[in-house]
N, CA and C of each residue as an Amber inpcrd file, in Angstrom:
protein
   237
  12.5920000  47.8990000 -99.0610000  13.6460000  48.2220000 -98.1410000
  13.7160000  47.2040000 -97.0040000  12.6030000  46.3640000 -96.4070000
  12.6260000  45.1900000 -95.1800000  13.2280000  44.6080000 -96.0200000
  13.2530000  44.2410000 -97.4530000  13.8620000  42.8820000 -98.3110000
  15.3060000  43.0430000 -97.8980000  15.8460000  43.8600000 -98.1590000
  17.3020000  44.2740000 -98.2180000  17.7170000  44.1210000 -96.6400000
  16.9790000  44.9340000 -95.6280000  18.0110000  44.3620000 -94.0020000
  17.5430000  43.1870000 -93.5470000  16.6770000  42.4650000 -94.6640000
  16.4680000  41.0050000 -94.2370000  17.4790000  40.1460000 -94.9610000
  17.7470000  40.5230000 -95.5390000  18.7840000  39.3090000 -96.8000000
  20.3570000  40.2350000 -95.7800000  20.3660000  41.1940000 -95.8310000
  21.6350000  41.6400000 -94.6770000  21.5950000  40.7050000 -93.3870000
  19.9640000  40.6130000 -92.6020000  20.9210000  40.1290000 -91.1570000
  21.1100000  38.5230000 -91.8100000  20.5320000  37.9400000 -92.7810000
  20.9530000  36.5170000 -92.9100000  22.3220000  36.4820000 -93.3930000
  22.5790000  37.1010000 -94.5600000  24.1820000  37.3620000 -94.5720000
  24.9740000  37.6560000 -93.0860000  24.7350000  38.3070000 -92.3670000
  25.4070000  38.4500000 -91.5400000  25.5060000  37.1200000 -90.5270000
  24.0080000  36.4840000 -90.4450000  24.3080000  35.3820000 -89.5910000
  24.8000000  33.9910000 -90.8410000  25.3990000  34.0860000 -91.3240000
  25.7110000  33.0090000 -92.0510000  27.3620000  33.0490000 -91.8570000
  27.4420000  34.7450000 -91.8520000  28.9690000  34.9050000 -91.8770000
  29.4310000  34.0110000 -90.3440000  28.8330000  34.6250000 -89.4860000
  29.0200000  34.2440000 -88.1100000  29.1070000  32.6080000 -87.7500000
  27.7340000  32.1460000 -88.2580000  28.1700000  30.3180000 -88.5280000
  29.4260000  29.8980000 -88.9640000  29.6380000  30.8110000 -89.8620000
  30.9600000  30.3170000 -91.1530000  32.3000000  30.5040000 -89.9000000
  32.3540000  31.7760000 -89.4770000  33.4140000  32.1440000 -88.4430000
  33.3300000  31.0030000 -87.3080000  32.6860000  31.1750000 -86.7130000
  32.3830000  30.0100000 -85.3880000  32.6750000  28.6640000 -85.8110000
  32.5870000  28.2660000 -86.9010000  32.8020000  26.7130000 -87.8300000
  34.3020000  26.8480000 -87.6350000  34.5520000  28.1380000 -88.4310000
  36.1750000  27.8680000 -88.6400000  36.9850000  27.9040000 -87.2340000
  37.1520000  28.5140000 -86.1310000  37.0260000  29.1400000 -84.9330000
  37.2960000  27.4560000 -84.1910000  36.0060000  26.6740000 -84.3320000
  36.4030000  25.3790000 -83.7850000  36.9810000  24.4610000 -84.5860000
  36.8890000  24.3980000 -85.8950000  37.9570000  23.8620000 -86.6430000
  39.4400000  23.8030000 -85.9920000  39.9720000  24.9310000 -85.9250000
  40.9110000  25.5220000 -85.5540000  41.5410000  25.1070000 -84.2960000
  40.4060000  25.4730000 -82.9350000  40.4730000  24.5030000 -81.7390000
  40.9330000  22.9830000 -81.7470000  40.5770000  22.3570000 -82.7110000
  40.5970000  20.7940000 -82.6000000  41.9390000  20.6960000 -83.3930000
  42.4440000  21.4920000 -84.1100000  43.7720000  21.3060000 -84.6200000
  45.0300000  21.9480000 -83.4700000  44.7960000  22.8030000 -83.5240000
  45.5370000  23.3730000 -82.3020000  45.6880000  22.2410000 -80.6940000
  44.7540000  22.0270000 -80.6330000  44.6830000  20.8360000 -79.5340000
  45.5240000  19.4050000 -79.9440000  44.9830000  19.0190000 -80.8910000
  45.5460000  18.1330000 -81.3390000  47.6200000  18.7300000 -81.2920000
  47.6810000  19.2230000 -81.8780000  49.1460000  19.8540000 -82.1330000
  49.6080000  19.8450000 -81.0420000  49.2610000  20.4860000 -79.9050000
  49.8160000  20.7750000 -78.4440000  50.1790000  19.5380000 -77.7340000
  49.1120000  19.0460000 -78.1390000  49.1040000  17.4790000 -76.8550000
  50.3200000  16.4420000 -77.6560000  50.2880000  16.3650000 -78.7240000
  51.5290000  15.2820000 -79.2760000  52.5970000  16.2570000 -78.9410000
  52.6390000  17.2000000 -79.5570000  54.1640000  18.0100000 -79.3160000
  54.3720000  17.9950000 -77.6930000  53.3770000  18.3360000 -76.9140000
  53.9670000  18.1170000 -75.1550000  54.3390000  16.8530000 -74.9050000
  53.7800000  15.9310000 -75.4190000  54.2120000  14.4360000 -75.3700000
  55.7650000  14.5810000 -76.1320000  55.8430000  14.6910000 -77.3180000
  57.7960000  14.9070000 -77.3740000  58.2160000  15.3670000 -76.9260000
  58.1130000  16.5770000 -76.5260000  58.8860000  17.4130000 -75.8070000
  59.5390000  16.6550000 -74.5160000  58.0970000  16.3110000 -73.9590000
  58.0350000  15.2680000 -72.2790000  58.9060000  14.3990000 -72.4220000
  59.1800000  13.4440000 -73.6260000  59.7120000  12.4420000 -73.3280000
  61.2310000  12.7930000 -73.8720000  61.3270000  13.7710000 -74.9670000
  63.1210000  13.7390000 -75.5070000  63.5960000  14.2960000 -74.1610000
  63.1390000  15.4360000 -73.2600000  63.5100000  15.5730000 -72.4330000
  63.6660000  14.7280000 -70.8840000  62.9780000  13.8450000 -70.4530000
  62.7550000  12.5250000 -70.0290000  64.2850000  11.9010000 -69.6460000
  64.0940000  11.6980000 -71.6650000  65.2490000  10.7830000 -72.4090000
  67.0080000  11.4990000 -71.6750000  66.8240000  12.3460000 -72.3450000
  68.4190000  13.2930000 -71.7080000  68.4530000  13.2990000 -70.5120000
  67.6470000  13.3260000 -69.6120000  67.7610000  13.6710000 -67.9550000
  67.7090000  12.2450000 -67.4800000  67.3820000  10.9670000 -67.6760000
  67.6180000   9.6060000 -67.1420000  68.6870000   8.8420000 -68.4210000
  69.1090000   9.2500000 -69.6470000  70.4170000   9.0230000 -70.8260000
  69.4970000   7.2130000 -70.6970000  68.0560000   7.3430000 -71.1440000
  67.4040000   6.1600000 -71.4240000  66.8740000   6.4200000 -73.0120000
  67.3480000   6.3380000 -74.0820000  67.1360000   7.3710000 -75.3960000
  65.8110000   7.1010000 -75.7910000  65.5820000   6.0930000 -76.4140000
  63.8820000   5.9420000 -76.8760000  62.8360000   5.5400000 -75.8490000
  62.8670000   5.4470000 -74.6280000  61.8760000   4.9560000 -74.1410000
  60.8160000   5.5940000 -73.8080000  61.0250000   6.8540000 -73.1700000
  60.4390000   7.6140000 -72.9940000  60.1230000   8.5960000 -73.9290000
  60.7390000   8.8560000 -75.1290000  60.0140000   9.5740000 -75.8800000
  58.8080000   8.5440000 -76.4810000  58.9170000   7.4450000 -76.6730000
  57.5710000   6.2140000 -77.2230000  56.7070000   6.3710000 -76.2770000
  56.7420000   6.5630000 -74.7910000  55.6200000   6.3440000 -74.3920000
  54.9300000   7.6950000 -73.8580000  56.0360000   8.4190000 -74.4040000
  55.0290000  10.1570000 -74.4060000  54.8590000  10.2620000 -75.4400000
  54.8170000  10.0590000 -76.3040000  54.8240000  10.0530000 -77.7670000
  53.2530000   9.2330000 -78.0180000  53.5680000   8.3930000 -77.6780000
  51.6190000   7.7080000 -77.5330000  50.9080000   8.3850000 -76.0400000
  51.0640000   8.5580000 -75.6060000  50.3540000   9.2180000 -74.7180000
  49.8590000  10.9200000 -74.9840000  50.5090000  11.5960000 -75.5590000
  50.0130000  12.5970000 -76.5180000  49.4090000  12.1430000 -77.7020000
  49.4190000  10.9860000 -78.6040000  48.2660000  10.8160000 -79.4340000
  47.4080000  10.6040000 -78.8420000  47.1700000   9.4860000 -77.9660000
  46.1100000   9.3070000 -76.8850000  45.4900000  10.5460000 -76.6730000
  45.7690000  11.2880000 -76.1970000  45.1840000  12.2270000 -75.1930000
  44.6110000  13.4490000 -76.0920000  45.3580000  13.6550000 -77.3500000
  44.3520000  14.3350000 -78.5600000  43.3980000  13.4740000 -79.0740000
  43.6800000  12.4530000 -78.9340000  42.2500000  11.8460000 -79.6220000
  41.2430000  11.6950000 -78.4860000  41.5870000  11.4880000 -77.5970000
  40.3690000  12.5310000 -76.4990000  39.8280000  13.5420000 -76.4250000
  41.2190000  14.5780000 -76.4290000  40.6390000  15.7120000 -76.3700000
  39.4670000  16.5290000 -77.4350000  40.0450000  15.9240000 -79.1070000
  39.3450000  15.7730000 -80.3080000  37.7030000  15.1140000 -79.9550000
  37.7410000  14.0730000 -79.0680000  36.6130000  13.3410000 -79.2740000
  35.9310000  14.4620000 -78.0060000  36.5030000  14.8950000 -76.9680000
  35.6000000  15.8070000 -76.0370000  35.3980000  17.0250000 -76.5320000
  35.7420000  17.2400000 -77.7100000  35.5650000  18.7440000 -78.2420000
  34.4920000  18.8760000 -79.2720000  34.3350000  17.3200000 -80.1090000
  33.5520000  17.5450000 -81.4280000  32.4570000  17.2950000 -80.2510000
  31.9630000  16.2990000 -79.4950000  30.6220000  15.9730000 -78.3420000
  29.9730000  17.9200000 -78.3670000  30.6240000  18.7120000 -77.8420000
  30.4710000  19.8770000 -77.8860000  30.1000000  20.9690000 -78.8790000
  30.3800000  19.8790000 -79.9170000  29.6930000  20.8370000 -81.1640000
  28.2720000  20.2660000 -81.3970000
């Protein structure tokens, strides 16, 4: 009977690794997603309010890749 709630709490903590894995998986995509999309957003809107069409969406547009691949690189440091 110890065999059995011993092979339970390891199942259970394996599940929990597995969750917490996926959990920050998830984080680093989501991050990633936010920061380029605020960068378009920033700049098509930019664009319409100064009628300057591509300029500002290019350089919010790299400045949200930029800034996920930061945020990506300050998030995995943390794992």
């Amino acid at each position: 009977m110890g065999e059995n709630k011993h092979k339970e709490n390891e199942h259970k903590s394996g599940r929990r690794k597995t969750l917490r894995s996926l959990s920050q998986v998830s984080q680093l995509g989501a991050t990633a997603i936010v920061c380029v999309a605020l960068g378009l957003f920033l700049g098509y809107w930019l664009d319409s309010f100064f009628n300057t069409s591509p300029i500002f969406l290019i350089v919010f547009s790299l400045l949200g890749v930029i800034s996920a691949i930061k945020a990506m690189i300050d998030l995995a440091k943390k794992l």
